[in-house]
C-alpha positions as CSV (number, residue, x, y, z in Angstrom):
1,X,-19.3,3.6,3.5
2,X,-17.5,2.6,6.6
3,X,-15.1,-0.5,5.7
4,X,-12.2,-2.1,8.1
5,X,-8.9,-1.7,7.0
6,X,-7.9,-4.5,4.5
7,X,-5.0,-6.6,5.7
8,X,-2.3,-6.1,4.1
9,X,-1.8,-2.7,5.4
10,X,-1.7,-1.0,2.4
11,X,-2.0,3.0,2.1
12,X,-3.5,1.7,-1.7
13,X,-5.5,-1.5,0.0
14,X,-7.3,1.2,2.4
15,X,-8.0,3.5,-0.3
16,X,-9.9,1.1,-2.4
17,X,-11.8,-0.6,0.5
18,X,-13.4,3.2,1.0
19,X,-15.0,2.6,-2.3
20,X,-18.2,1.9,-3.0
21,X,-19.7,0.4,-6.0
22,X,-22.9,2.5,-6.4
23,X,-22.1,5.4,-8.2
24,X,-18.2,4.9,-8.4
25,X,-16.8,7.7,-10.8
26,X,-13.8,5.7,-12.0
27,X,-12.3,8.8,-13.3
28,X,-12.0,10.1,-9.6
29,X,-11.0,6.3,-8.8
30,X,-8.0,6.4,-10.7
31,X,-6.8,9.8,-10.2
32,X,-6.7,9.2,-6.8
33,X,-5.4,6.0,-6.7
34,X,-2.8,7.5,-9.3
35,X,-1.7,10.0,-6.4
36,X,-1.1,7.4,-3.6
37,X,1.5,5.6,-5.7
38,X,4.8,5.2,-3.5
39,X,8.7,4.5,-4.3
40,X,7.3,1.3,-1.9
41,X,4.2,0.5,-4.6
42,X,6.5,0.6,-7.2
43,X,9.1,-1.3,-6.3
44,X,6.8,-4.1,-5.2
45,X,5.0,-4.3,-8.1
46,X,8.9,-5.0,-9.7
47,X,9.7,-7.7,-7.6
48,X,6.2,-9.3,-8.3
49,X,6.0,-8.9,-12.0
50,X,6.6,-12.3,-12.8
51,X,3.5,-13.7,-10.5
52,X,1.4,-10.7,-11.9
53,X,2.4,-12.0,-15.8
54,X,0.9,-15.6,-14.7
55,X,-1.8,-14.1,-13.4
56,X,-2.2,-12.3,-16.6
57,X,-1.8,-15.4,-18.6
58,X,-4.6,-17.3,-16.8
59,X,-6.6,-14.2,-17.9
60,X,-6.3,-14.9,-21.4
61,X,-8.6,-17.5,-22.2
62,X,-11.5,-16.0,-20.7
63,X,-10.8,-12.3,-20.7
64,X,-8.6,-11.9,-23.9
65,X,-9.0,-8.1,-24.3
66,X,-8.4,-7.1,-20.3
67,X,-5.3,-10.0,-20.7
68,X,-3.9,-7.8,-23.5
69,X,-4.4,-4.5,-21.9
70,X,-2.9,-5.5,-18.4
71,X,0.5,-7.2,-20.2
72,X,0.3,-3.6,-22.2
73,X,0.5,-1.9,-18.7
74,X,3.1,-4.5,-17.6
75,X,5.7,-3.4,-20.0
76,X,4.7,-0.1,-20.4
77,X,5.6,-0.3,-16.6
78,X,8.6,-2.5,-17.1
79,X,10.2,-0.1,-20.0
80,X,9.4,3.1,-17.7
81,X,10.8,1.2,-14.3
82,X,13.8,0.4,-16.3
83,X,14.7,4.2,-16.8
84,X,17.3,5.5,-14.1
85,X,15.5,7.6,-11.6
86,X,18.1,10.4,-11.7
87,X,17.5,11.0,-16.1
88,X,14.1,12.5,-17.6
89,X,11.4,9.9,-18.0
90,X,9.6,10.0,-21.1
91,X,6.5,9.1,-19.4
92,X,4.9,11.9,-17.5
93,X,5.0,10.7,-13.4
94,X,0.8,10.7,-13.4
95,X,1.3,8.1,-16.2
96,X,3.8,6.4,-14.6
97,X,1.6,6.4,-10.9
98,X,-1.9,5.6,-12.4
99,X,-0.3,2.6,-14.4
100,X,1.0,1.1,-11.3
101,X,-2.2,1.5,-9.2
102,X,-3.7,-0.6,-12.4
103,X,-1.2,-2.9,-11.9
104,X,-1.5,-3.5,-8.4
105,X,-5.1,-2.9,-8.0
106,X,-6.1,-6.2,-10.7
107,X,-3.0,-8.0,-9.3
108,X,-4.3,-7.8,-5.2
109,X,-7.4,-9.8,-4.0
110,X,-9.1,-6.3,-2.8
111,X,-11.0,-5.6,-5.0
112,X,-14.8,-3.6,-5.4
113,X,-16.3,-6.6,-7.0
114,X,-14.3,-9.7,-6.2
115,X,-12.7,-11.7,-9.1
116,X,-14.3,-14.6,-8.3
117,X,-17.7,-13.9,-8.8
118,X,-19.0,-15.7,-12.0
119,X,-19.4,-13.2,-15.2
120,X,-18.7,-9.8,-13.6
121,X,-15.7,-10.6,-11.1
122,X,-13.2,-8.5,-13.5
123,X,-15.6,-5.9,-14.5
124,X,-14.2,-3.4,-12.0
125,X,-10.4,-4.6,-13.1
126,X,-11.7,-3.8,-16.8
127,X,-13.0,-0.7,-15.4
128,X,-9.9,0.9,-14.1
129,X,-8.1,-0.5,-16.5
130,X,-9.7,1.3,-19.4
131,X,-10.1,4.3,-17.4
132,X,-6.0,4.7,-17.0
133,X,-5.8,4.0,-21.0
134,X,-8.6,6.8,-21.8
135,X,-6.5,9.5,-19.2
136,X,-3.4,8.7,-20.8
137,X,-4.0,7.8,-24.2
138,X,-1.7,10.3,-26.1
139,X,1.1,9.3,-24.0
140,X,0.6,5.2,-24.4
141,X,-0.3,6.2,-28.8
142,X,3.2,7.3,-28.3
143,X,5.1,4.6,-26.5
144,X,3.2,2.3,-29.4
145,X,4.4,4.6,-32.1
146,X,8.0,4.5,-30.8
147,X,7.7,0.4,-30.2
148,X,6.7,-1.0,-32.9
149,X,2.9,-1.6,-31.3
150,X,-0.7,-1.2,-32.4
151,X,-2.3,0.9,-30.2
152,X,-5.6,0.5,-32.1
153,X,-5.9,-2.9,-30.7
154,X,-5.4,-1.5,-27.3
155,X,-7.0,1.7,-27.2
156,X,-10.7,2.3,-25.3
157,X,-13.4,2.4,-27.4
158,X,-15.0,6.1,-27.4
159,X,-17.2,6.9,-24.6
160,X,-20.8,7.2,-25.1
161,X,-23.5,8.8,-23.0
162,X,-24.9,4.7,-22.6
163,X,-21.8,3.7,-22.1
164,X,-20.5,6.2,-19.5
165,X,-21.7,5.2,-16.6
166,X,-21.5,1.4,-15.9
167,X,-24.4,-0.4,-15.2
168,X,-23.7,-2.1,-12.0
């Protein structure tokens, strides 16, 4: 699908707007997106983190479980970003990356299906979402073993053949 580049400019912004919703593999999605990450994504997704945690509050009311999931990834982010470049994360760097394109990809406005669309505007946020949790889950069971956190609350539910590919 052939799709002008998104404003912003963004090497991230042009990569989703190549997307199309039939048939997405999310997996695929995310791994990408994961790669693209830059020094640049990251350290604007710092400086905006306390828009992006309103944005996140709105979400609660109406989309409790993606609102708990994305303030997950926030500080999961936060805790990593906090960590001096130059010493040994404890967080593998595809963790790290795929976290920030969740991040940034249900904090923009370019989105596969916009957010304002009534009942399935954050589907594809939710999407993404739980795919970075499902690629990553040992390391996030970790970070919630080693802060106090329940990642049972957090944690995908197990795929199912039904369930596996969304019905869009």
């Amino acid at each position: 699908m052939n799709h002008p580049k998104p404003r912003d400019g963004s090497v991230l912004a042009h990569y989703i707007s190549q997307f199309s919703l039939v048939g997405i593999d999310y997996e695929r999605f995310v791994e990408g997106g994961g790669k693209l990450v830059s020094r640049e994504d990251s350290s604007e997704l710092r400086s905006a983190l306390g828009d992006f945690r309103r944005k996140i509050s709105g979400l609660r009311q109406t989309h409790p479980q993606l609102a708990a999931r994305l303030e997950f990834l926030a500080n999961f982010f936060a805790s990593d970003a906090a960590i001096d470049p130059e010493t040994v994360r404890s967080a593998p760097e595809k963790t790290g990356h795929e976290t920030i394109f969740a991040l940034l990809y249900a904090a923009k406005d370019i989105d596969l299906i916009p957010d304002h669309m009534p009942e399935i505007g954050y589907c594809d946020d939710s999407s993404v979402v739980e795919t970075v949790l499902t690629r990553n889950a040992t390391v996030f069971e970790h970070y919630c073993a080693t802060h106090g956190l329940k990642w049972d609350a957090l944690k995908p539910e197990p795929a199912t053949e039904a369930a596996a590919e969304p019905n869009i």
